[in-house]
C-alpha positions in Angstrom: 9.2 35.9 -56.6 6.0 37.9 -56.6 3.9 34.4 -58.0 5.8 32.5 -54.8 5.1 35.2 -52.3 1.1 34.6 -53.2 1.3 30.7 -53.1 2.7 31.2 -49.8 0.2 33.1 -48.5 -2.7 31.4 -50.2 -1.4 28.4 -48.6 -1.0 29.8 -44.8 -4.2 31.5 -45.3 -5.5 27.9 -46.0 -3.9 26.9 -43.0 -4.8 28.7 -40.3 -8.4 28.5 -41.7 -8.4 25.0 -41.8 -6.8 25.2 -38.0 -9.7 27.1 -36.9 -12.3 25.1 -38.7 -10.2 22.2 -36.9 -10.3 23.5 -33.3 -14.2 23.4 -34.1 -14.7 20.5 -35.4 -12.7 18.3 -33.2 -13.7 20.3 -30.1 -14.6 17.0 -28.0 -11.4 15.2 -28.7 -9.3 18.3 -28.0 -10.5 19.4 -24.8 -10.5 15.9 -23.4 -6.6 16.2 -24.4 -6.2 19.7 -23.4 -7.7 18.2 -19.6 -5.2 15.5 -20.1 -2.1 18.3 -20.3 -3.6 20.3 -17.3 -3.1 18.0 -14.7 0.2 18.7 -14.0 1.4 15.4 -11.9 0.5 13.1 -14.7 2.6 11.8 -17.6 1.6 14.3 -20.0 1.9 17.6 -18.0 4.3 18.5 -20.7 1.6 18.6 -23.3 1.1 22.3 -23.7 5.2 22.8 -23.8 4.9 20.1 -26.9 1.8 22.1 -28.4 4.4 25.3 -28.4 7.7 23.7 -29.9 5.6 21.8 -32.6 3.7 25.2 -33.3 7.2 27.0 -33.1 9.2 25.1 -35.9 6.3 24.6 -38.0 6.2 28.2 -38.5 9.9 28.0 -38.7 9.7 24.9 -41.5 7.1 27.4 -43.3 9.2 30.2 -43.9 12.0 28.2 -44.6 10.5 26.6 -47.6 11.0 29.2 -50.5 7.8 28.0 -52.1 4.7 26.4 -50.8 3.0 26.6 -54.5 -0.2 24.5 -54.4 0.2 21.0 -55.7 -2.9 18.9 -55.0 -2.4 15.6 -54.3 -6.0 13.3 -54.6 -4.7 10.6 -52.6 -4.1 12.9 -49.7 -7.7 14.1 -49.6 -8.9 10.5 -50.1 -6.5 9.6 -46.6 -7.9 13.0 -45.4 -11.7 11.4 -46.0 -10.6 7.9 -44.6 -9.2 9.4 -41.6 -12.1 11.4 -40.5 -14.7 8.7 -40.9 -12.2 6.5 -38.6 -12.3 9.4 -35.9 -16.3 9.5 -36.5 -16.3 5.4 -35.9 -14.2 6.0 -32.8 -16.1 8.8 -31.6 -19.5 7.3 -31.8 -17.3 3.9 -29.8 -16.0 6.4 -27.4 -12.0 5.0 -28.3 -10.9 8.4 -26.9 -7.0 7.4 -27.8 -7.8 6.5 -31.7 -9.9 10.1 -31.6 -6.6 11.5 -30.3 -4.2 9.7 -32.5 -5.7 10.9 -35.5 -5.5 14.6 -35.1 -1.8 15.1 -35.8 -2.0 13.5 -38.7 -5.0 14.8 -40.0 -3.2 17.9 -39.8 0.2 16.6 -41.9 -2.5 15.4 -44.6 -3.9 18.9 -44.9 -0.5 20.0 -45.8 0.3 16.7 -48.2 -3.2 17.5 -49.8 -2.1 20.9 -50.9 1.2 21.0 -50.8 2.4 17.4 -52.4 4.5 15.0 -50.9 7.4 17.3 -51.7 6.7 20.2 -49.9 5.0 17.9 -46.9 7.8 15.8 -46.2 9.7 18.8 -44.2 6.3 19.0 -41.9 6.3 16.0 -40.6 8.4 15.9 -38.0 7.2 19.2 -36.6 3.3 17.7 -36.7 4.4 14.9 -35.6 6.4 16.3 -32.3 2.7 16.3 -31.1 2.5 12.7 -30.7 5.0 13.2 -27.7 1.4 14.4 -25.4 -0.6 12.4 -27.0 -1.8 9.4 -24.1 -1.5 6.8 -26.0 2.2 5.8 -24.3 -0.3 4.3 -21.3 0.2 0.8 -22.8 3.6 0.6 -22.0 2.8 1.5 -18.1 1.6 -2.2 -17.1 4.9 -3.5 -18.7 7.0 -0.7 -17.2 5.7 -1.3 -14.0 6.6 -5.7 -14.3 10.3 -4.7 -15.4 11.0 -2.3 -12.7 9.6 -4.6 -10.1 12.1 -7.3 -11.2 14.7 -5.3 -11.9 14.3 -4.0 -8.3 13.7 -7.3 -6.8 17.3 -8.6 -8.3 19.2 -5.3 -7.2 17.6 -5.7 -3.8 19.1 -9.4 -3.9 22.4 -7.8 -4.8 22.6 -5.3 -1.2 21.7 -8.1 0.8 17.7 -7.5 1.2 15.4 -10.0 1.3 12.2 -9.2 -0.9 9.5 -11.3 -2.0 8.2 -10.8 -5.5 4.3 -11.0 -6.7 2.8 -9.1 -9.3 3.7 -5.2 -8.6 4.0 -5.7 -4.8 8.0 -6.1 -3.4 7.6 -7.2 0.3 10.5 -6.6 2.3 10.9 -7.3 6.6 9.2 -3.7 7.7 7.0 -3.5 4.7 5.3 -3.7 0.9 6.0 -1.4 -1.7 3.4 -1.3 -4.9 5.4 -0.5 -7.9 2.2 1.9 -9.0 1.4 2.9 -12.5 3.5 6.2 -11.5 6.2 4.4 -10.6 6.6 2.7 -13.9 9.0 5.9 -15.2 6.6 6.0 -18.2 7.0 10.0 -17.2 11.0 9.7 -17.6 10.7 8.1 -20.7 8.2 10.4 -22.5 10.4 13.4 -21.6 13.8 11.2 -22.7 12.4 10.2 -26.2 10.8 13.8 -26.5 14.1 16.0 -25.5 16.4 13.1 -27.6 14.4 13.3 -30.6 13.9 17.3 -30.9 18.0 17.4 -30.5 18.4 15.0 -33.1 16.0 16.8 -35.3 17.7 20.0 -34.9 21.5 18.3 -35.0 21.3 15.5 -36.9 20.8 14.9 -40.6 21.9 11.1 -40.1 19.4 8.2 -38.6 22.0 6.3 -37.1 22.9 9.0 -34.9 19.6 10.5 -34.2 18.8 6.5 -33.0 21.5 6.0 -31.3 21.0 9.5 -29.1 17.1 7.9 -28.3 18.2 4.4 -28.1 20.7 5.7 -25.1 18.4 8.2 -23.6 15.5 5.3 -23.4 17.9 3.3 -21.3 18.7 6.1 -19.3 15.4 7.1 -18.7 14.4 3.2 -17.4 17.6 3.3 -15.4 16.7 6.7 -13.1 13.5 5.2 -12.2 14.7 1.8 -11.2 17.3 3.7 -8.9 14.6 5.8 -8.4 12.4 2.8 -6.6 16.1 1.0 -5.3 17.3 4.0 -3.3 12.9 4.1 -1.7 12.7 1.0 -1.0 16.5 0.8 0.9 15.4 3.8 2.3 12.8 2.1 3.9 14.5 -0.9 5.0 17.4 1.1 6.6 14.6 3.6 8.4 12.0 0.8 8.9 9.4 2.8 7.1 10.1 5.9 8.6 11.9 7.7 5.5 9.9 10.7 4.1 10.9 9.2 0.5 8.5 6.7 0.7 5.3 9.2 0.5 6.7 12.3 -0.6 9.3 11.0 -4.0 8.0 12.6 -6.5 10.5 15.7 -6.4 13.6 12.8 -5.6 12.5 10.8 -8.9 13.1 14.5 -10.9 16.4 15.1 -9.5 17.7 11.5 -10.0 16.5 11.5 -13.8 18.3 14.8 -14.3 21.5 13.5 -13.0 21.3 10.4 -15.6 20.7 13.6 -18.1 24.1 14.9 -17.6 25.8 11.9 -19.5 23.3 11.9 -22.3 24.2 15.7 -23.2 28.0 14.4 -23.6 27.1 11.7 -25.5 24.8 13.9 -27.6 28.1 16.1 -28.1 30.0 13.7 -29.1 27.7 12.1 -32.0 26.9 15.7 -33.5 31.0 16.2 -33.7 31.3 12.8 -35.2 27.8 13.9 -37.3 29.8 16.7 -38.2 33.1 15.5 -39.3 31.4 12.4 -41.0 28.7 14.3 -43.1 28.5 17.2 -46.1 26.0 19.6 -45.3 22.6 19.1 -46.2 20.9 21.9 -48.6 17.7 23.6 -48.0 15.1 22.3 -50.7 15.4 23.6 -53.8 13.1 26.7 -55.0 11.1 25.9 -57.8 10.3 28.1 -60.7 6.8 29.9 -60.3 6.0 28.7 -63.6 7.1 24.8 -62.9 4.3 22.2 -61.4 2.0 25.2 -59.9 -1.3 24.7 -60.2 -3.8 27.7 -61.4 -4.9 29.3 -58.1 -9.1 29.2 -58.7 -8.0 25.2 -59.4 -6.5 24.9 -56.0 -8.9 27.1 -54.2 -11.5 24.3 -55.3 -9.6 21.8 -54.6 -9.0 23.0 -50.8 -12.9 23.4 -50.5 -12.8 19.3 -51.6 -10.0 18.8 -49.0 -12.3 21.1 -46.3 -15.0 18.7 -47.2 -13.6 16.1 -46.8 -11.8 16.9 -43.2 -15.0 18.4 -41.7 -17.6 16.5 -43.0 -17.9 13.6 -40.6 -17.0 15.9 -37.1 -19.7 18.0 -38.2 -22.0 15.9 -38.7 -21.1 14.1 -35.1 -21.5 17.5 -33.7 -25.4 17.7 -35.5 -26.1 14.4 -34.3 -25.1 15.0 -30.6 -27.1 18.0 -30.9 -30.0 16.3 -31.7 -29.6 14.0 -29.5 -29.4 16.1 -26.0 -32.0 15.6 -23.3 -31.5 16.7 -19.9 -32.4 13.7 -17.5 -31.1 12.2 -14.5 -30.8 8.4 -14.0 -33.6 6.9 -13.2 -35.4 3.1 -12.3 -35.9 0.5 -15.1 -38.9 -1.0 -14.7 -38.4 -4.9 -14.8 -41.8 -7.0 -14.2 -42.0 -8.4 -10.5 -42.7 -12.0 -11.2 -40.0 -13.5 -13.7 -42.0 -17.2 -14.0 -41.1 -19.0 -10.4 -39.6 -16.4 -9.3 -40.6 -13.4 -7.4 -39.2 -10.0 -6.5 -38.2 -9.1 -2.9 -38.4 -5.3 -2.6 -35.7 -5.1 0.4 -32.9 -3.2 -1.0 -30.6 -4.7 2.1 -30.9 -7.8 0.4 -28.6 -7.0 -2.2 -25.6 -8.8 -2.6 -23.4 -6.0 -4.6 -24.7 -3.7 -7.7 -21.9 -3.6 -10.4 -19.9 -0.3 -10.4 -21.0 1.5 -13.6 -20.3 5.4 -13.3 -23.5 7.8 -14.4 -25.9 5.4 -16.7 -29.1 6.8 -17.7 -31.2 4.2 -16.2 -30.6 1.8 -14.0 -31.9 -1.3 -12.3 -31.1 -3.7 -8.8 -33.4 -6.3 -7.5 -33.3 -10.0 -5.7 -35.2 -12.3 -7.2 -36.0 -15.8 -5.0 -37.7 -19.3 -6.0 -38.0 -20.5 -2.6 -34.9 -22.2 -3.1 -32.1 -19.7 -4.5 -31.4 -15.8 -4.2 -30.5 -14.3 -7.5 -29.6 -10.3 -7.7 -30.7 -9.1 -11.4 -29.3 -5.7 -12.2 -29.7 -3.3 -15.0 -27.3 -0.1 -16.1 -28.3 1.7 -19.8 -26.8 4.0 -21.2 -29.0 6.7 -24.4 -26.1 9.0 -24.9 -22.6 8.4 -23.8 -19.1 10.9 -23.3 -15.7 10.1 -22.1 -16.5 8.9 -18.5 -20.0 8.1 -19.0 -20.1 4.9 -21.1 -21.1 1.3 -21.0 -17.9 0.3 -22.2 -15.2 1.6 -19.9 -12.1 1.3 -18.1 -14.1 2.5 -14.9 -16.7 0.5 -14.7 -16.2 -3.2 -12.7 -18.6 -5.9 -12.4 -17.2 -6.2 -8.7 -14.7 -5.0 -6.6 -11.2 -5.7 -7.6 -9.7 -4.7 -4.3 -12.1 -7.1 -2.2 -12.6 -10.3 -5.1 -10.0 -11.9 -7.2 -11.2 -13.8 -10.0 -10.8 -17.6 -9.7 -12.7 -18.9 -13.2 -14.3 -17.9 -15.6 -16.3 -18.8 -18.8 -19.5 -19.3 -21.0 -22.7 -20.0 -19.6 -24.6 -23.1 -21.8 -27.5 -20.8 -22.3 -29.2 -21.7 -26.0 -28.6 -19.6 -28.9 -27.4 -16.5 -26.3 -23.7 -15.2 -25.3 -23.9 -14.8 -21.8 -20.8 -15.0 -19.5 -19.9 -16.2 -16.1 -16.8 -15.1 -13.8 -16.4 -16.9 -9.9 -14.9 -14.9 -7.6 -13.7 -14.8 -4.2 -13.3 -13.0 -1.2 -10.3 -12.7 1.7 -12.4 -14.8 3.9 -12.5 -17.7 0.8 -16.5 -16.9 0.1 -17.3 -17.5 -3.3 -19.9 -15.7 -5.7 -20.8 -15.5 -9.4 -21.6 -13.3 -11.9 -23.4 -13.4 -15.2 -23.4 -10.7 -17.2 -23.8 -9.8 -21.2 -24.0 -6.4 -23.3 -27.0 -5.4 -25.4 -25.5 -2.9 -28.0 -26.7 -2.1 -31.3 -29.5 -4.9 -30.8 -27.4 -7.2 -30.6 -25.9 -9.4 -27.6 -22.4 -10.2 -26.5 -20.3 -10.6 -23.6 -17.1 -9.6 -25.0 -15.9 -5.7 -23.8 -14.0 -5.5 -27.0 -16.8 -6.5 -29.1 -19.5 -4.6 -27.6 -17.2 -1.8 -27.6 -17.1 -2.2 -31.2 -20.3 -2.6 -31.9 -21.0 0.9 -30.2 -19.8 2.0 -33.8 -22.3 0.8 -35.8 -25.2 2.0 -33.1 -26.1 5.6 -34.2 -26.7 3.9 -37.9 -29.7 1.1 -36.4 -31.4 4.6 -34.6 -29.1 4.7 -31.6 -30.4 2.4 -29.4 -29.7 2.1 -25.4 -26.7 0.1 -24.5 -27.5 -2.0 -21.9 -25.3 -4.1 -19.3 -27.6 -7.5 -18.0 -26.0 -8.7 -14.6 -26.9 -10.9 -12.3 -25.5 -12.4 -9.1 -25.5 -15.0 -6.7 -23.6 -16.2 -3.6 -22.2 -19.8 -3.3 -22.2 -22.3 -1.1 -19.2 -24.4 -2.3 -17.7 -24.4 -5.7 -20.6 -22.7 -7.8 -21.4 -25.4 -10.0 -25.2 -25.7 -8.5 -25.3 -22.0 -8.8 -24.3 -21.8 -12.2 -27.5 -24.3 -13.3 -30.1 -21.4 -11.2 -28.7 -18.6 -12.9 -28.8 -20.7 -16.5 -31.9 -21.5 -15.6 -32.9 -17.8 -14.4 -31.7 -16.1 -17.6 -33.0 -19.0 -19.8 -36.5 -19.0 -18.8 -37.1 -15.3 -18.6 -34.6 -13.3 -21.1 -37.2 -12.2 -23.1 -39.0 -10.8 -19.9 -35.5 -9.4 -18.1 -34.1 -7.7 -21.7 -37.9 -6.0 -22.7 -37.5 -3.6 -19.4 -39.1 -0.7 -19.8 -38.2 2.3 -18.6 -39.1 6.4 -19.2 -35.8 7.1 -21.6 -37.8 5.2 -24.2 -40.5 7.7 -24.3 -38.0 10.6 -25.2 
């Protein structure tokens, strides 16, 4: 036992090095998650409980394990290598969920790189608890949020109350309710599939069962938030708006989801009796002998510092690059010329239609530009170096105000050998403007947000160029079409001009 008891501790030594080295290296990623977990009236408030349970078994899975010998496995430090290039690709594209996706299981192939597939295959779940607070469940809020409306509109229906249905809006006689993005229950059902899955992990050695228990706690989940939004929305019908449920719920939706708890924990009894009677018990793996498929400890000692390498190499060098990269600036002006061929700059800022609503750029640029005949507004946002929040390409940033414009069309504009885009929009009061707009990123030009998000990847390999957003502007007077040929026209006869802007980020 005295060859075991070393592998083991070679191994957790390895570890918690590799941990710290981790917390290092990935520092930007995790405290944009460790944020995420703080703010403790969002869907992943429960982020630093997860962090302790994963933490807690893992230990617990460690010790249980009679050996944790060394067993290299190449094609783990090959996945290792893989994976931290991708996070590297999404770092540099500022894809802040694929960042966070990668880290647990980065972590599991750490253990599969050293330890085999054997040995690693009683980690996983324990690692992979963490995926529970990682944010990438937000897809499923915009979904979420279309069933419950329905759901609520044909239960309303079913009392008696007359609602009308569009998008996420349920209109009753003394008012509209917005089914929100935190009134999808996407919180519910995190904290259903999270509790269901570490009691079938502790309780069940069977799928079926363990599916079964997060199968029925998923519908659960759904079904205390639509009662959830039923009994708010009656409640505001019977009180005609009055009801302190309709601002203040949040405490209400916790109560009714643990009531719809209570059944689940007498279902879950019932399937680990059945589990019980139905099933032999399982045996802890197997100890090996010390002399069996262990690898000569200065051979494994290398090999981790090929698996370290291999983790680390591409963070680290992110981390060098960003370094270089600093400069303390504040956005400033872009200087576009004043006359763009027949037409010439007014320098009245009131003049300005709307600038598009891009948070923090580096350098910026708003002007109208007239030909005697039509008003065009040409503006300008670049970004040199770009973090979570402050980045060409992001959920944030809007061309125009969704609240006050809905879109009406949209398209290409038949501008030669360039992709630039159009999209009309409209007011309340049925007034009509439209915007052109393309992306310069990486030197090259599209008007596609997933492609020029994409192309962000390739940009610190061409020198790290600005990315740029080109936007211009224009009120119509009827349906846009006579517009649409002056801003062709606009961008056609002066891109060169409007995309060579100059401005004092190029000097640094």
């Amino acid at each position: 036992m005295h060859t075991l008891a070393v592998q083991k501790k070679t191994f957790l030594t390895l570890f918690v090095g590799f941990l710290s080295l981790f917390i290092y290296a990935y520092y930007t990623t995790l405290v944009d998650l460790w944020a995420r977990w703080n703010k403790f009236d969002e869907s992943y408030s429960h982020g630093i409980l997860v962090l302790g349970i994963s933490a807690f078994y893992l230990l617990a899975k460690f010790k249980s394990i009679p050996s944790l010998a060394l067993k290299p496995a190449w094609f783990g430090v090959v996945l290792i290598f893989g994976s931290s290039v991708l996070w590297l690709l999404a770092y540099y594209a500022s894809i802040e969920a694929i960042q966070q996706l990668l880290l647990p299981w980065l972590i599991w192939l750490f253990c599969y790189s050293l330890l085999g597939w054997n040995t690693a295959k009683h980690v996983i779940f324990p690692i992979g608890f963490l995926y529970f607070a990682i944010p990438f469940w937000d897809v499923f809020t915009v979904p979420l949020q279309y069933i419950t409306t329905d759901i609520n509109g044909y239960l309303l229906a079913l009392v008696g109350v007359e609602a009308h249905i569009e998008d996420v809006f349920v209109t009753i006689s003394v008012g509209k309710f917005e089914i929100a993005g935190g009134c999808s229950g996407l919180r519910y059902l995190i904290i259903s599939i999270t509790l269901t899955s570490l009691y079938s992990y502790l309780n069940f050695t069977r799928i079926k069962s363990a599916a079964t228990l997060i199968l029925i706690g998923i519908l659960l989940a759904l079904l205390a938030n639509w009662i959830r939004v039923f009994i708010i929305i009656l409640a505001g019908h019977v009180t005609h708006m009055e009801s302190s449920l309709i601002n203040e719920h949040d405490h209400f939706g916790w109560l009714v989801f643990a009531i719809t708890l209570i059944p689940l924990f007498f279902i879950a009894n019932k399937l680990e009796r059945t589990h019980e009677e139905g099933d032999v018990a399982v045996q802890a793996p197997a100890e090996e002998p010390a002399n069996q498929h262990s690898t000569n400890t200065a051979i494994a000692l290398l090999y981790s510092a090929v698996a370290f390498v291999a983790a680390f190499a591409a963070p680290l060098y992110a981390i060098n690059s960003m370094g270089n990269n600093t400069s303390n600036h504040k956005t400033i002006d872009v200087k576009v010329d004043s006359t763009l061929g027949e037409w010439h700059r007014s320098y009245l800022n009131s003049s300005l239609i709307s600038p598009p609503d891009f948070k923090s750029p580096d350098s910026q640029f708003d002007a109208i530009y007239s030909n005697g005949e039509n008003t065009i507004q040409l503006s300008i946002r670049s970004y040199i170096q770009q973090a979570p929040g402050k980045e060409l390409i992001n959920f944030n940033n809007r061309l125009y105000d969704q609240d006050a414009f809905i879109t009406t069309s949209s398209g290409r504009l038949s501008i030669e050998d360039n992709d630039f885009s159009y999209t009309v929009i409209k007011n309340r009061k049925g007034q009509r403007e439209l915007i052109g707009y393309q992306y310069l990123v990486s030197y090259m030009a599209t008007s596609n947000r997933i492609g020029a998000k994409l192309l962000e990847v390739v940009r610190p390999l061409v020198g790290s160029p600005e990315s740029t957003l080109i936007y211009t502007r224009i009120q119509c007077e009827s349906d846009c079409n006579s517009e649409k040929a002056s801003v062709i026209n606009f961008i056609g006869d002066n891109y060169p001009l409007i995309t060579h802007f100059k401005s004092q980020l190029n000097n640094h």
